[in-house]
Backbone as CSV, one residue per row, in Angstrom:
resi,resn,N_x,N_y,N_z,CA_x,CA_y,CA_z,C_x,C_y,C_z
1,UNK,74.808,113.258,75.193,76.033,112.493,75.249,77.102,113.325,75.956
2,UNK,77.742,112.661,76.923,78.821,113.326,77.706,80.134,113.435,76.804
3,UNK,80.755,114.636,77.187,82.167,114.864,76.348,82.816,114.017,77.372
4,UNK,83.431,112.537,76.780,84.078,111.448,77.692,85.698,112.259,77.382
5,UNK,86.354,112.578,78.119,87.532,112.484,77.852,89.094,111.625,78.622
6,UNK,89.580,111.093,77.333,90.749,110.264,77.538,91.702,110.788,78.656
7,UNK,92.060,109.805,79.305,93.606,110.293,79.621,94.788,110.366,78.891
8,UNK,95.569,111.223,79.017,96.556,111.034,77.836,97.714,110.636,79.061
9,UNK,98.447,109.551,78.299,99.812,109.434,78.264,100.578,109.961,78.272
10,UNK,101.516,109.544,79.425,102.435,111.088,79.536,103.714,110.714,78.518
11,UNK,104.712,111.358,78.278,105.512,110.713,76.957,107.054,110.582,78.035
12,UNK,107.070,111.206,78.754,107.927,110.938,79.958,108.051,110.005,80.703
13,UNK,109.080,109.609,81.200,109.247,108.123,82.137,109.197,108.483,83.592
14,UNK,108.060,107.729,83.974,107.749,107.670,85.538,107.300,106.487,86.221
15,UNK,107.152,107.026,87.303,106.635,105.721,88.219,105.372,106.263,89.092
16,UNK,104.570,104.992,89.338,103.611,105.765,90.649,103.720,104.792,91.615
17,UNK,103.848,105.720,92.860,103.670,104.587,93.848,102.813,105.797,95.016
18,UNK,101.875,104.698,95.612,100.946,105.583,96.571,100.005,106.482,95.900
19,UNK,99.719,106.376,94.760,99.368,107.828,93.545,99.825,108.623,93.390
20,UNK,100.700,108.941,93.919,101.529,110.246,93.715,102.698,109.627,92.620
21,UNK,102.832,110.288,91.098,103.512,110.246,89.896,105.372,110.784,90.766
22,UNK,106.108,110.176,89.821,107.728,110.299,90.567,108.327,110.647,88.972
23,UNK,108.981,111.765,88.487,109.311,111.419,87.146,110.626,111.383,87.456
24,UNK,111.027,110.565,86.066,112.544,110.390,85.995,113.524,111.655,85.217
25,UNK,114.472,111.580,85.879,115.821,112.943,85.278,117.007,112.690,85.112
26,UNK,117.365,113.189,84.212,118.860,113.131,83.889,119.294,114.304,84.437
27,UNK,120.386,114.479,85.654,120.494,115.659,86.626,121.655,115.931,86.203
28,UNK,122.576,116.912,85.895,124.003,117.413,85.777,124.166,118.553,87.109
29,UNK,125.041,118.253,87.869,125.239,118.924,88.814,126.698,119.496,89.434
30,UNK,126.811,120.092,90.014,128.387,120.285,89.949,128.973,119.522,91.788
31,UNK,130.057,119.034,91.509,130.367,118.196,92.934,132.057,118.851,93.311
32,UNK,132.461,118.523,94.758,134.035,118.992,95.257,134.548,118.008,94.431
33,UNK,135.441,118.636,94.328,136.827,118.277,94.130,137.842,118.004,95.026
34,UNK,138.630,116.884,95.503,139.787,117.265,96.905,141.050,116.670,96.416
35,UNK,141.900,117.194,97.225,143.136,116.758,96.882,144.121,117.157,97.797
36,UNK,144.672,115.887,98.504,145.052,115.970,100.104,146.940,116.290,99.535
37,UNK,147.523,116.083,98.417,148.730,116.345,98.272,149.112,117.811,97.864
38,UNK,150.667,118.711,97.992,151.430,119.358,97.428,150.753,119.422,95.964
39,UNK,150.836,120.360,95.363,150.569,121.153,94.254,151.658,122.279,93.852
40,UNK,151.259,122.836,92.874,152.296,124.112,92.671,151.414,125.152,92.166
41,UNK,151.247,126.085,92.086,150.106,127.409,91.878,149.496,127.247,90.612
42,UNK,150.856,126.621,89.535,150.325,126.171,88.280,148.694,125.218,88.183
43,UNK,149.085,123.797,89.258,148.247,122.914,89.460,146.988,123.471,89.970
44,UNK,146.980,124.048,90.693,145.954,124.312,91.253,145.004,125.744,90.799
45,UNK,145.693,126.451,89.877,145.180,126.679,89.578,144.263,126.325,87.812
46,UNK,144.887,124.882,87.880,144.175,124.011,86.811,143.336,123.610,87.446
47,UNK,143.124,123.125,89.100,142.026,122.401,89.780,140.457,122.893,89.689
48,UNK,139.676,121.699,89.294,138.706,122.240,89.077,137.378,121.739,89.422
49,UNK,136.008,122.084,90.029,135.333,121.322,90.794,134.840,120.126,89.397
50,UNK,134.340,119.107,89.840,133.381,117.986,88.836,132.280,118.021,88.849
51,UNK,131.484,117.986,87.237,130.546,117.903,86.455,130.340,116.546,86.553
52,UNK,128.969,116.251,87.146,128.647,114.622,87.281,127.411,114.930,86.682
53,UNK,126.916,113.609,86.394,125.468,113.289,85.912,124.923,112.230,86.508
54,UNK,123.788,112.171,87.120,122.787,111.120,88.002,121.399,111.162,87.239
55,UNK,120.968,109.912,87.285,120.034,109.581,86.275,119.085,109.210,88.236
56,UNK,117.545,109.671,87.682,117.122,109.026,89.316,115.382,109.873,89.184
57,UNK,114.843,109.470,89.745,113.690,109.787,90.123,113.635,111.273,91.288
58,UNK,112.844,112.116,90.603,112.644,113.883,91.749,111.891,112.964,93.086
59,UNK,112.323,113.109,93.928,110.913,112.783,95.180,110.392,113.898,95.598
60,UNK,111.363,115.301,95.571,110.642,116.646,95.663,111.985,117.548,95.309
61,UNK,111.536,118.909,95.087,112.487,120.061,94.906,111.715,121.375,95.482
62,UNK,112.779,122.377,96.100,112.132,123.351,96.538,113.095,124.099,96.279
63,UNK,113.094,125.730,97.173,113.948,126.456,96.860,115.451,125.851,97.289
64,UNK,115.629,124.908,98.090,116.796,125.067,98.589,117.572,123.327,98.449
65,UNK,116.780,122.540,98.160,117.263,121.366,97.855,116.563,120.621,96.601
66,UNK,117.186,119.180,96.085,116.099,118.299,95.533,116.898,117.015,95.834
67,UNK,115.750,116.355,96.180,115.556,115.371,96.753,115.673,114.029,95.482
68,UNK,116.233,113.184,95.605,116.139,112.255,94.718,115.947,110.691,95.000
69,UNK,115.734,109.542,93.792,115.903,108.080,94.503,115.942,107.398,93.554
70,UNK,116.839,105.943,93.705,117.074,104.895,92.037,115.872,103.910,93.204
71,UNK,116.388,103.422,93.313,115.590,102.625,94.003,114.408,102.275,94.799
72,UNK,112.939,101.432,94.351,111.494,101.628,95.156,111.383,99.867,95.349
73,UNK,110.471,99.722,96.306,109.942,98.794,96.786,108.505,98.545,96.060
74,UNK,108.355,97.609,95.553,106.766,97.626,94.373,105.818,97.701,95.254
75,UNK,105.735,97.098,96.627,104.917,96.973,97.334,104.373,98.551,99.007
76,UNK,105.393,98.463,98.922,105.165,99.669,100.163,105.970,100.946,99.754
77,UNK,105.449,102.336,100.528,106.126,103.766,99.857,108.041,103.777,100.735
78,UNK,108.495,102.572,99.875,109.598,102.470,100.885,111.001,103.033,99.168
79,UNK,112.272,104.364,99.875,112.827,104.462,98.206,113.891,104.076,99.004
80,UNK,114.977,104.380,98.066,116.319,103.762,98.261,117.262,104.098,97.425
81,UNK,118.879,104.266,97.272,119.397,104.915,96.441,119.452,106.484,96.264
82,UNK,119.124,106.919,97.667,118.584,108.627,97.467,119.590,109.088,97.868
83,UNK,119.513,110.674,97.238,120.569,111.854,97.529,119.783,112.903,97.562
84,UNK,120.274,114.118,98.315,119.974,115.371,98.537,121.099,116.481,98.007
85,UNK,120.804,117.352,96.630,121.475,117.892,96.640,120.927,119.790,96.425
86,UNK,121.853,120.464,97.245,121.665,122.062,97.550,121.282,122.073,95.690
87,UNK,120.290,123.298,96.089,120.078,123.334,94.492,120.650,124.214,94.253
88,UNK,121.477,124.777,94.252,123.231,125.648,93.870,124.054,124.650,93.153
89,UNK,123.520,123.438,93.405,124.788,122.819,92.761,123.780,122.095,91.609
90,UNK,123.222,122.332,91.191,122.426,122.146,90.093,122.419,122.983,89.199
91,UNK,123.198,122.116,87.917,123.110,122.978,86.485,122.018,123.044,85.416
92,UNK,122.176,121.712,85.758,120.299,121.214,84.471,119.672,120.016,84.638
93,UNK,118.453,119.856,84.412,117.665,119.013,85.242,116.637,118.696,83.905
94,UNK,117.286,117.541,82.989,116.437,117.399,81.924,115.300,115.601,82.160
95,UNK,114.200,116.076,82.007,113.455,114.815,82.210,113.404,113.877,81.057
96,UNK,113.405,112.688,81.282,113.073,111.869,80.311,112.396,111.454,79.611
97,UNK,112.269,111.517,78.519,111.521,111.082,77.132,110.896,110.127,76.841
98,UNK,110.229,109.664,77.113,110.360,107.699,76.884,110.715,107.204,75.694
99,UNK,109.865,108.006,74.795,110.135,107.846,72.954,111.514,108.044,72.790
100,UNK,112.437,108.821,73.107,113.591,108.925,72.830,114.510,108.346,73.412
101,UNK,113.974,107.699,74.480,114.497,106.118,74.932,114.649,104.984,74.732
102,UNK,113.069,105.138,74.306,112.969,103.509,73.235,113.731,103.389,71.922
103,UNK,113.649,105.034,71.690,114.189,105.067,70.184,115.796,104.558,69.902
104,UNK,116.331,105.009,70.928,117.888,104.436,70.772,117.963,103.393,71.368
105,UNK,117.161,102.713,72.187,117.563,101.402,72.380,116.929,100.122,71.107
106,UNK,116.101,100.222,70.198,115.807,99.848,68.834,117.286,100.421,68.372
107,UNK,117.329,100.926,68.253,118.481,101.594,67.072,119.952,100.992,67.585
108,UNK,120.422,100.767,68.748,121.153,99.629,69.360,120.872,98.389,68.710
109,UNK,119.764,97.952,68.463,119.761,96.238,68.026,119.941,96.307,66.598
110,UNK,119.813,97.223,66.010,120.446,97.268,64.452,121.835,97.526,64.055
Protein backbone atom coordinates (compact mmCIF):
# COMPACT_ATOMS: atom_id res chain seq x y z
CA UNK A 1 0.00 0.00 0.00
CA UNK A 2 1.31 3.42 -1.05
CA UNK A 3 1.81 6.20 1.67
CA UNK A 4 -1.10 8.40 -0.29
CA UNK A 5 -0.52 11.74 0.94
CA UNK A 6 -3.10 14.68 1.26
CA UNK A 7 -2.67 18.04 0.25
CA UNK A 8 -3.02 20.31 2.93
CA UNK A 9 -4.75 23.52 2.85
CA UNK A 10 -3.10 26.42 3.11
CA UNK A 11 -4.77 28.55 6.09
CA UNK A 12 -3.78 31.78 4.22
CA UNK A 13 -5.75 33.68 1.59
CA UNK A 14 -4.74 33.30 -1.99
CA UNK A 15 -5.42 33.04 -5.41
CA UNK A 16 -4.11 30.92 -8.38
CA UNK A 17 -4.04 31.95 -11.63
CA UNK A 18 -1.78 30.21 -14.40
CA UNK A 19 -0.61 27.79 -11.32
CA UNK A 20 1.41 29.92 -9.93
CA UNK A 21 -0.23 30.63 -6.02
CA UNK A 22 -0.48 34.85 -5.40
CA UNK A 23 -0.89 35.31 -1.52
CA UNK A 24 -2.67 38.02 0.00
CA UNK A 25 -1.00 40.94 2.54
CA UNK A 26 -1.72 43.41 4.69
CA UNK A 27 1.40 45.83 3.71
CA UNK A 28 2.27 48.92 6.12
CA UNK A 29 4.61 51.05 4.39
CA UNK A 30 5.88 54.41 4.80
CA UNK A 31 4.79 57.19 1.92
CA UNK A 32 5.90 61.40 1.22
CA UNK A 33 4.47 63.71 2.72
CA UNK A 34 4.17 67.37 0.72
CA UNK A 35 3.27 70.54 1.49
CA UNK A 36 3.47 73.35 -1.11
CA UNK A 37 2.68 76.29 1.68
CA UNK A 38 4.81 78.62 4.34
CA UNK A 39 5.42 76.84 7.58
CA UNK A 40 7.35 78.03 10.60
CA UNK A 41 10.39 75.73 11.95
CA UNK A 42 7.90 74.82 14.70
CA UNK A 43 5.59 73.17 11.82
CA UNK A 44 7.83 71.56 10.14
CA UNK A 45 9.50 70.33 12.31
CA UNK A 46 6.16 68.49 13.43
CA UNK A 47 6.03 67.35 9.59
CA UNK A 48 6.05 63.97 9.22
CA UNK A 49 6.26 61.29 6.41
CA UNK A 50 2.71 58.79 6.29
CA UNK A 51 2.13 55.36 7.55
CA UNK A 52 -0.35 53.78 5.03
CA UNK A 53 -1.68 50.32 4.82
CA UNK A 54 -2.57 48.39 1.40
CA UNK A 55 -4.27 45.23 1.55
CA UNK A 56 -3.30 43.39 -2.16
CA UNK A 57 -1.87 40.38 -3.54
CA UNK A 58 2.63 39.93 -3.68
CA UNK A 59 3.09 39.33 -7.60
CA UNK A 60 6.86 39.25 -6.61
CA UNK A 61 9.50 40.81 -4.11
CA UNK A 62 13.18 41.01 -4.38
CA UNK A 63 15.93 42.86 -2.95
CA UNK A 64 14.91 46.09 -4.21
CA UNK A 65 11.17 46.27 -4.86
CA UNK A 66 7.64 44.42 -4.33
CA UNK A 67 5.46 44.25 -6.68
CA UNK A 68 1.77 44.15 -5.93
CA UNK A 69 -2.13 43.82 -7.42
CA UNK A 70 -6.12 44.14 -6.15
CA UNK A 71 -7.31 43.32 -9.18
CA UNK A 72 -7.29 39.77 -11.72
CA UNK A 73 -9.11 38.76 -14.69
CA UNK A 74 -10.66 34.99 -13.91
CA UNK A 75 -9.95 34.14 -17.28
CA UNK A 76 -6.46 35.27 -18.66
CA UNK A 77 -2.92 36.13 -16.54
CA UNK A 78 -4.18 39.74 -16.97
CA UNK A 79 -3.73 42.00 -12.94
CA UNK A 80 -4.80 45.33 -12.27
CA UNK A 81 -4.79 47.71 -9.36
CA UNK A 82 -0.89 47.29 -9.06
CA UNK A 83 1.86 49.23 -7.31
CA UNK A 84 5.55 49.01 -7.01
CA UNK A 85 6.99 49.87 -3.95
CA UNK A 86 11.14 50.37 -3.08
CA UNK A 87 11.40 47.93 -0.35
CA UNK A 88 12.91 50.76 1.97
CA UNK A 89 9.70 51.88 2.29
CA UNK A 90 8.41 48.80 3.71
CA UNK A 91 7.77 48.35 7.40
CA UNK A 92 5.77 45.03 7.70
CA UNK A 93 4.35 42.75 5.43
CA UNK A 94 1.81 40.54 7.38
CA UNK A 95 -0.09 37.77 5.29
CA UNK A 96 -3.45 36.79 5.72
CA UNK A 97 -5.14 34.32 7.77
CA UNK A 98 -8.20 33.11 6.36
CA UNK A 99 -9.47 31.69 9.80
CA UNK A 100 -8.96 34.95 11.30
CA UNK A 101 -10.90 36.43 8.62
CA UNK A 102 -13.73 34.43 8.68
CA UNK A 103 -13.56 34.66 12.30
CA UNK A 104 -14.39 38.36 12.58
CA UNK A 105 -16.57 38.51 9.91
CA UNK A 106 -19.07 35.74 11.93
CA UNK A 107 -18.44 37.75 14.90
CA UNK A 108 -19.76 40.98 12.89
CA UNK A 109 -23.20 39.21 12.36
CA UNK A 110 -23.64 38.77 16.09
Amino acid sequence: MKNMRKNKKSKYKHIVINRKKYYFYKITWVDITGDAGHATAEEFDKFDASTMTTMGYVYSKDRKFLKTFASYDNKDEVFSDRNIYPIGCILKMEKVNIWAQEKKQINKKF
